[in-house]
C-alpha positions in Angstrom: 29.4 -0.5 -19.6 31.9 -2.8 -21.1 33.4 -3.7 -18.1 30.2 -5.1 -16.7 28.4 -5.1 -19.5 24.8 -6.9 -20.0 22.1 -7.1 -22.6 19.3 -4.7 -22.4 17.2 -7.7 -22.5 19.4 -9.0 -19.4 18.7 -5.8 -17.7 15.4 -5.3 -18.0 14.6 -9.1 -16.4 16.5 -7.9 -13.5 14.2 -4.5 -13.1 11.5 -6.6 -13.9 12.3 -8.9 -11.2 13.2 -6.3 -8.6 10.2 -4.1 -9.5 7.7 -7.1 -8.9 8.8 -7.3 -5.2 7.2 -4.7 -4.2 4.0 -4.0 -6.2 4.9 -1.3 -8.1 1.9 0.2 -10.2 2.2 3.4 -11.9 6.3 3.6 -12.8 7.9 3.7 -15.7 11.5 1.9 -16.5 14.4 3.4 -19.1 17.7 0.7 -20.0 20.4 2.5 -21.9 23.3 1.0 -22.6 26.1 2.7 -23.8 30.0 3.0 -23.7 30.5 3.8 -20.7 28.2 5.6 -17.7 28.8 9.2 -19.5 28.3 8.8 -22.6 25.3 6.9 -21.7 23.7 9.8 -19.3 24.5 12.0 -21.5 23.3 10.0 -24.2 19.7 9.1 -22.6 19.6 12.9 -21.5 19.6 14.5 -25.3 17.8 11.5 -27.0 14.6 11.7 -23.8 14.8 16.0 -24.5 15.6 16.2 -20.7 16.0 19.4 -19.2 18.3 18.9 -16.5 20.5 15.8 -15.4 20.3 15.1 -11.9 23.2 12.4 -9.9 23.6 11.4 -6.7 27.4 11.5 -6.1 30.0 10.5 -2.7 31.7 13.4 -2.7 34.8 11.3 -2.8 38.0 14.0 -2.1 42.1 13.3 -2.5 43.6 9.8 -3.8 39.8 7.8 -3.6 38.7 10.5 -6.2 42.1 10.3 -8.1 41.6 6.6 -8.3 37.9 6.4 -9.1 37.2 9.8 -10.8 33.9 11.7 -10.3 31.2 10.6 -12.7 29.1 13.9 -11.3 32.6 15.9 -12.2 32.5 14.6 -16.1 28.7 15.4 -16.3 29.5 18.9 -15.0 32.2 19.6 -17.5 30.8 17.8 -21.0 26.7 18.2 -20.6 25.2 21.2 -22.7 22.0 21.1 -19.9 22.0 22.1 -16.3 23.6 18.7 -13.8 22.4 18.7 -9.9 24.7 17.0 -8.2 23.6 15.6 -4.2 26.1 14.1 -2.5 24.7 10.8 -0.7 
């Protein structure tokens, strides 16, 4: 996202780096960068043909959730497929 945004090469290393920790051997990886998290689930989720979008959310309630907004919430009211939401 532009605020912290890095190159999908950037990103991938990372993963790449992470993944190789702990011996990993049948997985598979997606980077998609995108304007902002949104955009970019929603994004991923019609260009992949995904049936549903599932997100873990914090259930955040009062002035945290009026300062942060609900990621979950936006994906609820613009995505044309199903969204599970868990709270973690």
């Amino acid at each position: 996202t532009p605020n912290n945004f890095s190159t999908t090469r950037a990103a991938e290393e990372k993963v790449r780096n992470f993944i190789e920790e702990f011996h990993f051997s049948n997985y598979s990886t997606h980077i998609y960068n995108d304007i902002n998290v949104e955009k970019g689930i929603l994004h991923f989720a019609k260009d992949s043909n995904s049936d549903v979008i599932a997100v873990s959310t914090h259930g955040r309630k009062g002035i945290s959730h009026f300062l942060n907004g609900s990621i979950s919430e936006d994906l609820v009211n613009h995505a044309k497929r199903p969204v599970i939401a868990f709270k973690i």
